[in-house]
C-alpha positions in Angstrom: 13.4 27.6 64.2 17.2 26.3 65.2 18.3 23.6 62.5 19.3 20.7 64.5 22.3 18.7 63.0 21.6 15.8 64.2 18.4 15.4 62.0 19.3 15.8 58.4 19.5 11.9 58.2 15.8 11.6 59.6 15.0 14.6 57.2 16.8 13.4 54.4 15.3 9.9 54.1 11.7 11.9 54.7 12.8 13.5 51.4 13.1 10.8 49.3 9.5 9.6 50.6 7.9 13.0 49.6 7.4 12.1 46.0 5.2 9.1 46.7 2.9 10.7 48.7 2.4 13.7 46.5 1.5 11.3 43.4 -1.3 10.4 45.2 -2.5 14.3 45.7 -2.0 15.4 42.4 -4.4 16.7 39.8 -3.0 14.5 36.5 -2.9 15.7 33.5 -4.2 13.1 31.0 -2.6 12.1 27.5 -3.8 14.7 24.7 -4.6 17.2 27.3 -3.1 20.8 26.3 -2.7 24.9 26.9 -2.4 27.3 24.8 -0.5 30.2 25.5 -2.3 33.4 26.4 -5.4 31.5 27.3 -4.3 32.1 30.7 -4.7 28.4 31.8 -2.3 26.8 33.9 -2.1 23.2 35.4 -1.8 23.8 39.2 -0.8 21.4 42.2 -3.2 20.6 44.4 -2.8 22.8 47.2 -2.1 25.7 44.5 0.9 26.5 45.6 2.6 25.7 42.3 1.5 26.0 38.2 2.8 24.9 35.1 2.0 26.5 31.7 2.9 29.6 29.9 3.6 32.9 31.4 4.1 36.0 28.8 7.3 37.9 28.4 8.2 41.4 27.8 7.4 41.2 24.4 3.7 40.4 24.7 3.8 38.2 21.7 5.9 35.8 23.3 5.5 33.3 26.3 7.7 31.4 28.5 7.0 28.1 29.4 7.5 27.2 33.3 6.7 26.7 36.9 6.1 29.3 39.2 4.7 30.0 43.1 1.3 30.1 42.5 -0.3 32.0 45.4 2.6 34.6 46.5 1.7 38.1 44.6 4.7 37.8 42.4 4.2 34.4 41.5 8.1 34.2 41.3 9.0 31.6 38.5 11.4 28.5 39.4 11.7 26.2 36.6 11.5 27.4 32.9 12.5 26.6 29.0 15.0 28.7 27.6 12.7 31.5 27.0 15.2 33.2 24.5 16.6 30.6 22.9 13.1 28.8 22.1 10.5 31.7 22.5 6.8 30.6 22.3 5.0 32.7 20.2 1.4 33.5 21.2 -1.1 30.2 20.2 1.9 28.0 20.9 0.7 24.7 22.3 2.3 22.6 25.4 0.7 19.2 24.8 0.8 16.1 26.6 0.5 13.9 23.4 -1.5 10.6 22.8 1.9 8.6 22.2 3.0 10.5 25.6 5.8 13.1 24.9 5.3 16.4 26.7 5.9 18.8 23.4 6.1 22.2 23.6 4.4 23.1 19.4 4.9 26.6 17.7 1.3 28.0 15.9 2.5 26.4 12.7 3.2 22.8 14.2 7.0 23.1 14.6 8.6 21.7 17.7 10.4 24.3 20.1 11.2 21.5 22.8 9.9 18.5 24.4 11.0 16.8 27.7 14.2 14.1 26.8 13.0 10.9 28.1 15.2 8.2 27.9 13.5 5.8 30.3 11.5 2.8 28.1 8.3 3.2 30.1 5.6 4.4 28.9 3.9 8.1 30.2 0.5 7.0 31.1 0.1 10.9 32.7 1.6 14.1 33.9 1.2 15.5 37.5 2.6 19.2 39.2 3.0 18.0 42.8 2.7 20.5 45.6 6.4 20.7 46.2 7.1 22.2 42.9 7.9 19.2 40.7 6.1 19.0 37.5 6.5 14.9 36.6 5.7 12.3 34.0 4.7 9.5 35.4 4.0 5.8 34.2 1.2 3.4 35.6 3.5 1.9 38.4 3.8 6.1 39.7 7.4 6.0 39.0 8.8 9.1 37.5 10.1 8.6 34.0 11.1 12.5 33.6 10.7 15.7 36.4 11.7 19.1 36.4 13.6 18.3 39.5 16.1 16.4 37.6 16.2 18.8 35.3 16.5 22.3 37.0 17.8 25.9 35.8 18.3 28.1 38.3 16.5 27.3 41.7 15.9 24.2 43.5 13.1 23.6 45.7 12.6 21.7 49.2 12.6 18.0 48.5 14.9 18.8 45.7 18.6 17.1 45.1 21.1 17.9 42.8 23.5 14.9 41.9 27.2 15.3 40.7 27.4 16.7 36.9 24.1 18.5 37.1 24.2 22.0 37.7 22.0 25.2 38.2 22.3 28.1 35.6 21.9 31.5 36.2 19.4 33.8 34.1 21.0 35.8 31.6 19.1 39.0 32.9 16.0 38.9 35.6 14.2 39.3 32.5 15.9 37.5 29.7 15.4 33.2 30.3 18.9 32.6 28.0 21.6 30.9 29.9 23.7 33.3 31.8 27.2 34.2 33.2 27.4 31.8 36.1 27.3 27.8 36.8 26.8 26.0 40.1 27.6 22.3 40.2 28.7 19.7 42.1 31.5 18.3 40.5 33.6 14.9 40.9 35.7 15.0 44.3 32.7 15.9 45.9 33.1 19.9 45.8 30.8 22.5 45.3 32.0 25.4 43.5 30.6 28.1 41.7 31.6 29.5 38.4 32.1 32.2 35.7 30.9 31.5 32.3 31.4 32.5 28.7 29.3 33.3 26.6 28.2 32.4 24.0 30.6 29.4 23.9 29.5 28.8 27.7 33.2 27.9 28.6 33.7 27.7 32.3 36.0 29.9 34.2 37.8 29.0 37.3 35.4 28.7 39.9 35.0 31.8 42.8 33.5 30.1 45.7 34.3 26.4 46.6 33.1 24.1 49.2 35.8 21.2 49.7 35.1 17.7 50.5 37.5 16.6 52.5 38.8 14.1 52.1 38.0 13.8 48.2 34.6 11.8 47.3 32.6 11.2 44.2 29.5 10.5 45.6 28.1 13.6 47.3 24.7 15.4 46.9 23.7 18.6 47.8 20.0 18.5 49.6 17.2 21.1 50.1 15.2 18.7 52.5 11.2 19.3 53.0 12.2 21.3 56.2 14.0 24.2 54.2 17.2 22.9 55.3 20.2 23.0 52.6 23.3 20.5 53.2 25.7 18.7 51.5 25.1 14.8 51.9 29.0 13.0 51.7 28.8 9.5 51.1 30.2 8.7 54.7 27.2 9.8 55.7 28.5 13.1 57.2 26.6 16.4 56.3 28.0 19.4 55.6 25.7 22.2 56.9 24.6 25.1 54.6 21.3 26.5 56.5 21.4 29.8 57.9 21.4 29.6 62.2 17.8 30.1 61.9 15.4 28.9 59.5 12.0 29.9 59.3 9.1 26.6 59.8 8.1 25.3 56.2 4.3 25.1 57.5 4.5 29.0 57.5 7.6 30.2 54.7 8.0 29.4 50.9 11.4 28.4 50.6 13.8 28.4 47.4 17.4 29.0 46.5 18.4 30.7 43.3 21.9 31.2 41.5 21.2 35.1 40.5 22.1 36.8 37.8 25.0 38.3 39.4 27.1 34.7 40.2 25.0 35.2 44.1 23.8 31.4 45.4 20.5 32.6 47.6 18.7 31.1 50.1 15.3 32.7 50.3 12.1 32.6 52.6 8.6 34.2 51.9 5.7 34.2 54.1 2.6 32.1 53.1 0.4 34.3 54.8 0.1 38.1 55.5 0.2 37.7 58.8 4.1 37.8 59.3 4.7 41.5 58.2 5.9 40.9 54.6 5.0 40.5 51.9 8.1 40.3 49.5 10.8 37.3 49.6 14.2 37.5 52.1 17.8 36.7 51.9 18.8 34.0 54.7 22.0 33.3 53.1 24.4 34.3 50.5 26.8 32.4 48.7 29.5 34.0 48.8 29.0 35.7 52.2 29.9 39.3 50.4 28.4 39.1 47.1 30.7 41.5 45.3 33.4 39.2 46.0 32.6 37.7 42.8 36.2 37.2 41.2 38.3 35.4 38.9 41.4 35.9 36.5 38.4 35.6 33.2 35.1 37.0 33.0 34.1 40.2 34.2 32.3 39.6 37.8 29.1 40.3 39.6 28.8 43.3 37.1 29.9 44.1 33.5 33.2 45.0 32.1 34.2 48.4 33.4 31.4 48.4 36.0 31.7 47.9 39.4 29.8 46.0 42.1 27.9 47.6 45.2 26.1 45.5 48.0 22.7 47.6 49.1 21.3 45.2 51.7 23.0 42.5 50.8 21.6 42.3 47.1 24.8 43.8 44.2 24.3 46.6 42.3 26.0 47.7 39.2 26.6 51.3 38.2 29.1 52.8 35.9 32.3 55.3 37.3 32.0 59.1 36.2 31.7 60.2 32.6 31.2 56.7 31.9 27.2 54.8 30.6 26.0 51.7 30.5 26.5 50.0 27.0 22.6 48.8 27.0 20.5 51.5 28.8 18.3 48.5 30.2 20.2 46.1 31.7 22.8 47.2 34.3 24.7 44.2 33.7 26.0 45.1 30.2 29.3 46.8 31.4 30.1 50.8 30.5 31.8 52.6 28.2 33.4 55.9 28.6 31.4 59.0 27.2 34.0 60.3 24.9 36.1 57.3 23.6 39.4 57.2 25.1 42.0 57.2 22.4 45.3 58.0 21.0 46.6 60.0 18.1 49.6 59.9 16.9 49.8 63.2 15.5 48.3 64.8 19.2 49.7 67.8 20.6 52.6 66.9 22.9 50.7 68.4 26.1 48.5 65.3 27.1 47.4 67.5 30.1 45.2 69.7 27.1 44.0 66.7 26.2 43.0 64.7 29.4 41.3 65.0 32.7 41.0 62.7 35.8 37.7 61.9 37.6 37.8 60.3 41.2 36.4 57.5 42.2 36.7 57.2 45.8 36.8 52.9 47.9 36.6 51.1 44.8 38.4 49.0 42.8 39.3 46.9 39.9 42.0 44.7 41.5 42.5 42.1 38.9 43.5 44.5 35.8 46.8 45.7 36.9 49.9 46.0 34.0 51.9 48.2 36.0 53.0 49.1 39.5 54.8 52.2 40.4 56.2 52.9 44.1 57.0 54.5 45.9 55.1 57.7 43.7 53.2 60.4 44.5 49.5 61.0 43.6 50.6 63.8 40.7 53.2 61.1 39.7 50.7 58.7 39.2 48.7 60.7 37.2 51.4 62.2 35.0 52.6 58.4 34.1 48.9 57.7 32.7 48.6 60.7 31.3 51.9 59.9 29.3 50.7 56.6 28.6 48.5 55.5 25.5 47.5 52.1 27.3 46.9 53.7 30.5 42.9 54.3 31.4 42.8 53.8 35.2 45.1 54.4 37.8 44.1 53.0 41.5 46.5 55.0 44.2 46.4 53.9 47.8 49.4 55.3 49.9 52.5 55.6 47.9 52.0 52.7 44.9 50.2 53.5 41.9 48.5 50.6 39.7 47.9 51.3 36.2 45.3 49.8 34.4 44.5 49.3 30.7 40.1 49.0 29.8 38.3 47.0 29.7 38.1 46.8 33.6 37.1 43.1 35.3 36.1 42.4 38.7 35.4 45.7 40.2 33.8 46.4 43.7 33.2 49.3 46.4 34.9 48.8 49.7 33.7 50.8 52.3 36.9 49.9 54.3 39.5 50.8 50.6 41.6 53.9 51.8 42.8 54.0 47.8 40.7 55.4 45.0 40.1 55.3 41.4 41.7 58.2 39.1 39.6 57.8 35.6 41.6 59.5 32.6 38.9 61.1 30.3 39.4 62.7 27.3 38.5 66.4 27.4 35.4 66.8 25.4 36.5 69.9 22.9 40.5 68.2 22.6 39.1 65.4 19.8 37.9 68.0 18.0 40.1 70.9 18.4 43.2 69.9 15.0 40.1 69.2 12.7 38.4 72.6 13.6 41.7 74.4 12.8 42.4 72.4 10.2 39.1 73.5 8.5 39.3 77.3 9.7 42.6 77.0 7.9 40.9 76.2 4.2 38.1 78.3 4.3 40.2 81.7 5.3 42.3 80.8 2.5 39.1 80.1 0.4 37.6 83.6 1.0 41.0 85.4 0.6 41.1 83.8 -3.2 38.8 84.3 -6.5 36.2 82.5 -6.6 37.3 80.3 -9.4 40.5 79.6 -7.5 37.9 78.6 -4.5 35.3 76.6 -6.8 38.6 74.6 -7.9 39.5 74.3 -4.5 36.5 73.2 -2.5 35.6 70.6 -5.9 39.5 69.1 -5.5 38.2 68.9 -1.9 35.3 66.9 -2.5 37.1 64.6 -5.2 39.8 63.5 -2.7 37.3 63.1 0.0 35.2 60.7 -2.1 38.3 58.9 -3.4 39.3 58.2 0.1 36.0 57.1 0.9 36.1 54.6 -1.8 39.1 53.0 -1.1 38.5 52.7 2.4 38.7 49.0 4.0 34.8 48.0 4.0 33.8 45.6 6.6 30.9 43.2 6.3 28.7 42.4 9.3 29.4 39.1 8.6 32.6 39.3 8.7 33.3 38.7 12.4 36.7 38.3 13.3 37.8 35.2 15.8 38.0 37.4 19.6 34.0 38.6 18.4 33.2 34.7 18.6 35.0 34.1 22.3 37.4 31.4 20.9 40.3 31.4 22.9 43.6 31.4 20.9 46.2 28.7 22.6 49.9 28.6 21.7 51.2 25.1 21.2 53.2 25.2 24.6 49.3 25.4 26.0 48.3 23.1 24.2 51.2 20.3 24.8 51.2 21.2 28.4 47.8 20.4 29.0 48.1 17.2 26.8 50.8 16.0 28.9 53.1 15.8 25.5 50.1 14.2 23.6 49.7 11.5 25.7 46.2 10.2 25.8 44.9 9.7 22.1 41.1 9.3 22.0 40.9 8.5 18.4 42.0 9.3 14.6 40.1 10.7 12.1 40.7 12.5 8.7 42.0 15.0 10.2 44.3 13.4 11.8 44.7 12.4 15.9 42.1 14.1 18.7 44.3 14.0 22.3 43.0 13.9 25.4 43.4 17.5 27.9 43.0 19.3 30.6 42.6 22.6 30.6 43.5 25.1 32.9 46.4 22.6 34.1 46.1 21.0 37.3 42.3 21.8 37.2 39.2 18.6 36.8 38.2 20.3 32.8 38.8 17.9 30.1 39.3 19.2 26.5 39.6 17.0 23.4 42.5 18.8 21.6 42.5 17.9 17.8 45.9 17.9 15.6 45.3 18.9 12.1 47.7 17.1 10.3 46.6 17.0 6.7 45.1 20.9 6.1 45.4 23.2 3.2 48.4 24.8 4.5 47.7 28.3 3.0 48.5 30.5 5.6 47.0 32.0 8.7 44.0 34.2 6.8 42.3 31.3 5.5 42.8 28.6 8.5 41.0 31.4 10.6 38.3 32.3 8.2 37.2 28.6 8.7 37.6 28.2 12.3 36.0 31.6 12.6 32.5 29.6 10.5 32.9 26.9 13.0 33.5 29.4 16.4 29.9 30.6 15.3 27.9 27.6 15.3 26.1 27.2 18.7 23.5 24.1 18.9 22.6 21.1 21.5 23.4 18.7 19.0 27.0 20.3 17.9 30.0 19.7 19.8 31.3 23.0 20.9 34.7 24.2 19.7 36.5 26.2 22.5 39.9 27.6 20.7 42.6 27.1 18.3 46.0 26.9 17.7 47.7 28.5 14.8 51.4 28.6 16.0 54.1 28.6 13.1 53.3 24.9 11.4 50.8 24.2 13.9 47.2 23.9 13.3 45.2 22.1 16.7 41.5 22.6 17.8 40.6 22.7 20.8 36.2 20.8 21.9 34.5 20.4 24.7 35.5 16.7 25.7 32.7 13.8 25.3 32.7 11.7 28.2 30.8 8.5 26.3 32.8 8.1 23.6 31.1 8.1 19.8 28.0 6.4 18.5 30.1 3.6 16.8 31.3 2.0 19.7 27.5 2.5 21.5 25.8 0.7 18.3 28.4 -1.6 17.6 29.3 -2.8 21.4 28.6 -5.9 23.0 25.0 -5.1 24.2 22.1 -3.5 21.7 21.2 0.0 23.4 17.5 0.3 23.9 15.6 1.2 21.0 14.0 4.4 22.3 17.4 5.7 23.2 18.6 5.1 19.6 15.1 7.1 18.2 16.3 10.1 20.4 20.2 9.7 19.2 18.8 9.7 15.7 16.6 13.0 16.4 19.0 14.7 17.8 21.5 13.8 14.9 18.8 15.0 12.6 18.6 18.6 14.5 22.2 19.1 14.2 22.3 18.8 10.9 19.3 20.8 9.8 20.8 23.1 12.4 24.0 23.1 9.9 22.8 22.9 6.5 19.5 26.2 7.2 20.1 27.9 10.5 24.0 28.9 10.7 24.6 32.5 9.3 26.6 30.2 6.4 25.4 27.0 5.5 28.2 24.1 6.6 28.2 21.0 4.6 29.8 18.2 6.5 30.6 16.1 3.8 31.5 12.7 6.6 29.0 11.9 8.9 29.1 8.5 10.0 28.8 7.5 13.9 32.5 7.7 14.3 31.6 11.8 14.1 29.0 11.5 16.2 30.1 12.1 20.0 27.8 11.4 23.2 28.1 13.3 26.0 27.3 13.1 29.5 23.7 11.8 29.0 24.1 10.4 25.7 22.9 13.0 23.6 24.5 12.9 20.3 26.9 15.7 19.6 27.7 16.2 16.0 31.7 16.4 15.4 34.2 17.6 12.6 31.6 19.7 11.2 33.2 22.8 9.1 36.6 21.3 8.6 35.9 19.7 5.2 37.3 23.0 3.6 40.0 22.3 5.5 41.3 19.2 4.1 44.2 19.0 1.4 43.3 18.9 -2.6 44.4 15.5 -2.7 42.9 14.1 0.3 42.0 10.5 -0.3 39.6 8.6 1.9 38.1 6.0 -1.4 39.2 7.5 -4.5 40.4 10.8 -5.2 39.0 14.0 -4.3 36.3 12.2 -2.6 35.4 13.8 0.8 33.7 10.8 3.0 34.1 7.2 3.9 33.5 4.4 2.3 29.7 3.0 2.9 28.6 6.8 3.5 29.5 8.5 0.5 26.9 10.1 -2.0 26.9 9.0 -5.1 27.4 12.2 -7.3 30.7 12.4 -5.1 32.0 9.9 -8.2 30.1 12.0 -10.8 32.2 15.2 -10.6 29.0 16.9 -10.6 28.3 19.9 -7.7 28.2 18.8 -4.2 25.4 19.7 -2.2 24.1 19.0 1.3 22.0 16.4 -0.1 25.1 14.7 0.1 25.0 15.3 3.9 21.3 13.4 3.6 22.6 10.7 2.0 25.1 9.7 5.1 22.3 10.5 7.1 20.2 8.0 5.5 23.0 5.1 6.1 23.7 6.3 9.6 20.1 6.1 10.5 19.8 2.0 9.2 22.9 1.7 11.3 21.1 3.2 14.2 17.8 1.2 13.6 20.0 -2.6 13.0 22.6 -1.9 15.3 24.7 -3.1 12.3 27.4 -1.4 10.2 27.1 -0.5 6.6 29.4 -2.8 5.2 29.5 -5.7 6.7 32.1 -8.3 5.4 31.4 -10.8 8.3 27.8 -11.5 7.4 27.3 -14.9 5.4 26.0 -14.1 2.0 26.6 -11.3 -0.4 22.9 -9.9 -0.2 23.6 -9.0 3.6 26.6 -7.4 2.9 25.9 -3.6 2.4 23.4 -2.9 4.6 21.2 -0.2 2.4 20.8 -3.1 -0.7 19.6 -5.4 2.3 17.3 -3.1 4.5 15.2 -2.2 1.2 15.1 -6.0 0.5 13.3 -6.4 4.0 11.0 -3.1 3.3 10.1 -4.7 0.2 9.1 -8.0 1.1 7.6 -6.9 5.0 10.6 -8.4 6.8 11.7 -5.2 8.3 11.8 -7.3 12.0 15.0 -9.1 10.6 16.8 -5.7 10.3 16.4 -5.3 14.1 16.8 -9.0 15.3 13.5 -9.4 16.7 14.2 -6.3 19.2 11.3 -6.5 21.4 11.6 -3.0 22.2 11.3 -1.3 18.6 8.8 -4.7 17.4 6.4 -3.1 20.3 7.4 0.5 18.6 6.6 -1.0 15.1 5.1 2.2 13.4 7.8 4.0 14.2 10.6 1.5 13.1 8.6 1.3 9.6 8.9 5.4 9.6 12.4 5.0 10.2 13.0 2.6 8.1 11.1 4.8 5.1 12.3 7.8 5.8 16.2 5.9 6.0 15.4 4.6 2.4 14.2 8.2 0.9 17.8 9.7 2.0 19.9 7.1 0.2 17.9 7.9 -2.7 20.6 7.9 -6.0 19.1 10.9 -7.9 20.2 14.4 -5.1 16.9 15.7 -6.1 14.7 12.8 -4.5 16.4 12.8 -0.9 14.0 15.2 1.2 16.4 18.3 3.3 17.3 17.7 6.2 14.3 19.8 8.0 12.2 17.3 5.8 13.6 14.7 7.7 13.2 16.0 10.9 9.6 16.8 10.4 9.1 13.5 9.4 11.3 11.9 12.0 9.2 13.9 14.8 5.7 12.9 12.9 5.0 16.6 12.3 4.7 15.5 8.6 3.4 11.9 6.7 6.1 9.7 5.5 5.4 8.5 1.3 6.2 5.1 0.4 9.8 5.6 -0.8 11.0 4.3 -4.1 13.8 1.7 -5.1 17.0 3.4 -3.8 18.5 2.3 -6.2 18.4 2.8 -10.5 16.4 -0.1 -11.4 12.9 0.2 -11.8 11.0 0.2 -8.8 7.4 0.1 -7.3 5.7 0.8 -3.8 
């Protein structure tokens, strides 16, 4: 069936109607309603064609949670949780709760992950609707949280992806983890495609673009009920994406997937068995060959020193001669040469004794080039490699000759490349060869001597060789060095470049200034580049120990740290930049933000910090938090900042008094008591921070009339104690209706700012308690008076 232009307007207003008449065809799911997974139950639409619940992974004592074609043999998955990240053990519970949160619950209670939503309704039920969208839905039908507005790496007809949200390929077709590519719409109204690394999910320059011309920020890219894909400007134009034919939605599945290789798919499968297939097809690929995956980082469609074939239009990896795959089960994991390829200094001088060539004929690497020889014949070629430690491929092609250092990026087969690919392998007996003769050597001398001169021999043998062994550098496996975290080292040109001299500041902290960047210039990436200005300045070793701690750390909750500078004086770090600013200026603002948005903020907080203090590899104590270090980013999640860097600071850094690490109205009290620090310290801030959150007020508070309202932790225990807690949120309607939960709050706030370290709970503590997985006690006096419940 011909896509008509001149109806994606009809089709595209039909969209938005969709959802309404599906609410009144679903099955709901009511509150407290559940599944367990490996029960096998599933909540299905109602024409079947789609279920939600858990589906069991390769390990079979784990489950992914998702939504998948219900009826199709495959039942091919289209929406999922992180099925890596968060796996769900067998027994693990997605509930629909009572108080209406869609929870996904461990065996032991614990919370893997739960649907974010920020909208104050209230769920009254959940629904999966027959186009593939699994809602929550309040009494007036209106959809408070969807998996359509919250996709991973398909979309679905009906389905509409708004600028800033973006599809994520898998990791592997069998691994649910975030993988190597990104497809987003992005401001200027373009749709690109791009590279990603992992595991600091930094994005690449993009390989495939789709220009709006000219520039607009207000375009969407629409899979319509009719199969139809287009980009929507906000002139009303469309930008056509369909194939020329497109098969009728009455008789095809339709969906379009981002695949694991960096591939954008359109793909059609019959409903029935009647149409002579039974297996889903390619309409359209994005790019058009999908090899053609490149880009000056990142590796491509395949892995490092693989290279990309198309077999009917779908890539394959596969590994040049005398080379294997690094992981034996995923062809995605690059190769590595048989025999390691390396230098000796001490080698005979006739490399040819030592090396071979292979041939590789149409294929490519084209983006690894160091050197370029012409013109040069094909024995030329070879003989420069052969005399070059650095060289491991050399691509001929008439008379020039490109050598090439590993690992290899970006490579593809050609049938149309007249060049080919000259691999120099070691030969298998060369590495060997000196130690053999070396050996030979000792033991005819051995035999030829008494054999008290050879038991003296062979035991000064052994001595030596166990005294080298001693002494040999030992490395720890935690001792990762900063290239095996993927933090990109910037020199301070970079850095001032993309600052535009330090132009922009964003704010100053104790650190010193965080700037404003972009990053690659001229491209739409912000970067928030921080100066350290007041660090231990004890030389390079110890700067990059610290930043290596921090280049580790990899949590929702955490701002991500993308590079470093360590140039001469120069110390700068470079984040991910924060588009809404910190949680000071959202609590303190003109306007009070809702109070079930502020709950969330405060959960969040809490998971970064538990995150911090028990699930990093070593434990980081932040020793400031206060909402000035708290970032929010596009949708206002809170994103924990200047975490790790407290080691940083000088000896005499003064913030209240000296050698205390904090700010004033945040600080611990054993900070003054010279006794050890802890990451109850860490709790105690917490505490504050989470009255601030609940009042909307800061800690100290000089405006307020009265001296009892001045610190706001004397005076929020003075409203717990008498039952006045409504004063500490003005009469906010919001959290008055939420009143069991403020009183929690309010608690569990009071049990953190406890004097005595040993009383605050951990930070897990709190987070159970903040999530209701545990029973809040009546806290005592905060303070060290007497006290009673």
């Amino acid at each position: 069936m011909s896509f008509n232009a001149a109806f994606p307007h009809i089709l595209f207003f039909s969209s938005l109607l969709f959802p309404l008449l599906a609410v009144s065809q679903a099955n709901n799911v009511t509150l407290g309603t559940h599944l367990i997974a490996g029960d096998g139950g599933s909540w299905t639409s109602p024409s079947k064609d789609f279920a939600f619940g858990f589906r069991r992974l390769e390990d079979n004592n784990f489950f992914l949670l998702c939504i998948w074609f219900y009826q199709i043999p495959n039942q091919t998955i289209v929406w999922y949780v992180d099925g890596f990240g968060n796996p769900a053990p067998k027994n693990s519970k997605i509930e629909l709760t009572t108080g209406g949160q869609l929870q996904l619950t461990n065996p032991t209670g614990q919370e893997l992950w739960k649907a974010e939503i920020i909208n104050s309704s209230k769920v009254a039920y959940a629904a999966m609707l027959d186009n593939g969208n699994f809602v929550l839905q309040n009494k007036e039908y209106h959809h408070i949280w969807e998996s359509f507005s919250n996709p991973t790496d398909t979309i679905l007809p009906g389905q509409i992806l708004q600028v800033g949200v973006n599809l994520s390929s898998r990791l592997t077709y069998t691994n649910y983890s975030q993988g190597r590519f990104q497809l987003q719409l992005v401001l200027g109204g373009k749709l690109q495609i791009n590279p990603v690394a992992l595991p600091s999910y930094t994005t690449y320059d993009p390989y495939f673009t789709i220009e709006a011309n000219p520039p607009e920020n207000r375009s969407t890219l629409v899979f319509n009920e009719s199969g139809s894909l287009y980009i929507k400007r906000s002139n009303g134009s469309i930008e056509d994406l369909s194939p020329i034919d497109t098969y009728p939605i009455d008789d095809f599945y339709h969906r379009a997937t981002l695949d694991v290789h960096g591939a954008f798919y359109l793909y059609t499968h019959p409903r029935s068995s009647g149409w002579g297939r039974e297996e889903w097809s390619i309409e359209k690929s994005f790019p058009g060959n999908v090899c053609d995956i490149t880009g000056g980082l990142g590796s491509g469609a395949c892995g490092f020193n693989s290279y990309c074939r198309a077999v009917n239009g779908i890539p394959v990896c596969e590994c040049p001669p005398e080379y294997s795959q690094i992981d034996p089960n995923s062809s995605l994991s690059g190769c590595k040469p048989n025999i390691p390829l390396v230098c000796e200094e001490d080698e005979s001088g006739f490399p040819e004794a030592l090396f071979e060539f292979t041939e590789l004929n149409s294929t490519d690497w084209p983006l690894a080039d160091y050197e370029r020889l012409e013109p040069v014949s094909e024995e030329e070629c070879k003989n420069s490699c052969l005399l070059d430690c650095y060289c491991g491929v050399v691509i001929y092609r008439n008379v020039t000759c490109w050598k090439k250092k590993l690992p290899l990026s970006n490579g593809r087969f050609s049938a149309s490349d007249t060049g080919k690919a000259l691999f120099k392998l070691r030969r298998a007996s060369s590495s060997s060869t000196k130690r053999k003769n070396q050996i030979i050597v000792i033991l005819v001398g051995s035999l030829g001597s008494s054999a008290f001169i050879n038991f003296l021999l062979l035991s000064g043998i052994c001595l030596i060789a166990f005294f080298v062994y001693q002494k040999r550098p030992k490395r720890s496996k935690k001792d990762l060095t900063i290239s095996e975290t993927n933090l990109r080292s910037f020199t301070y040109k970079e850095l001032e470049e993309a600052t535009n001299g330090f132009k922009e500041e964003l704010g100053k902290g104790a650190f010193g200034i965080v700037y404003k960047g972009l990053y690659p210039l001229g491209s739409r990436n912000l970067v928030a580049v921080k100066r350290l200005d007041k660090v231990v300045q004890e030389g390079e070793k110890e700067f990059k120990t610290e930043v290596n701690v921090i280049g580790q750390t990899h949590h929702k909750n955490l701002v991500r740290l993308f590079g470093y500078c360590d140039d001469g004086s120069h110390r700068l770090l470079v984040y991910e930049f924060m588009s809404n600013g910190s949680l000071a200026s959202f609590l303190f603002g003109l306007s009070r933000p809702h109070w079930d948005q502020r709950t969330q903020i405060a959960i969040g907080i809490a998971r970064g910090l538990f995150y911090l203090h028990e699930e990093c590899s070593t434990q980081i104590i932040h020793c400031d938090i206060k909402p000035q270090n708290i970032l929010l980013d596009d949708f206002f999640r809170p994103r924990i900042s200047d975490f790790g860097l407290a080691k940083l600071l000088m000896p005499d850094q003064v913030l209240t008094l000296t050698g205390v690490r904090g700010t004033r109205g945040y600080v611990a009290p054993e900070w003054f008591r010279r006794t050890p620090i802890t990451a109850k310290v860490d709790v105690y801030s917490f505490g504050v921070m989470l009255l601030e959150i609940i009042s909307c007020r800061k800690s100290v508070e000089t405006a307020w009339e009265g001296e009892e309202k001045a610190l706001l932790t004397n005076w929020a225990y003075d409203c717990y104690r008498e039952g006045k807690i409504e004063e500490l949120v003005e009469k906010d309607e919001e959290a008055m209706r939420d009143e069991k939960r403020l009183l929690t709050f309010v608690m569990i706030a009071i049990w953190c700012i406890q004097e005595e370290p040993s009383l605050r709970p951990t930070m897990k503590k709190v987070l159970q308690m903040l999530e209701a997985a545990v029973a809040v006690p009546c806290p005592p006096r905060p303070f060290p008076f007497s006290s009673s419940c």
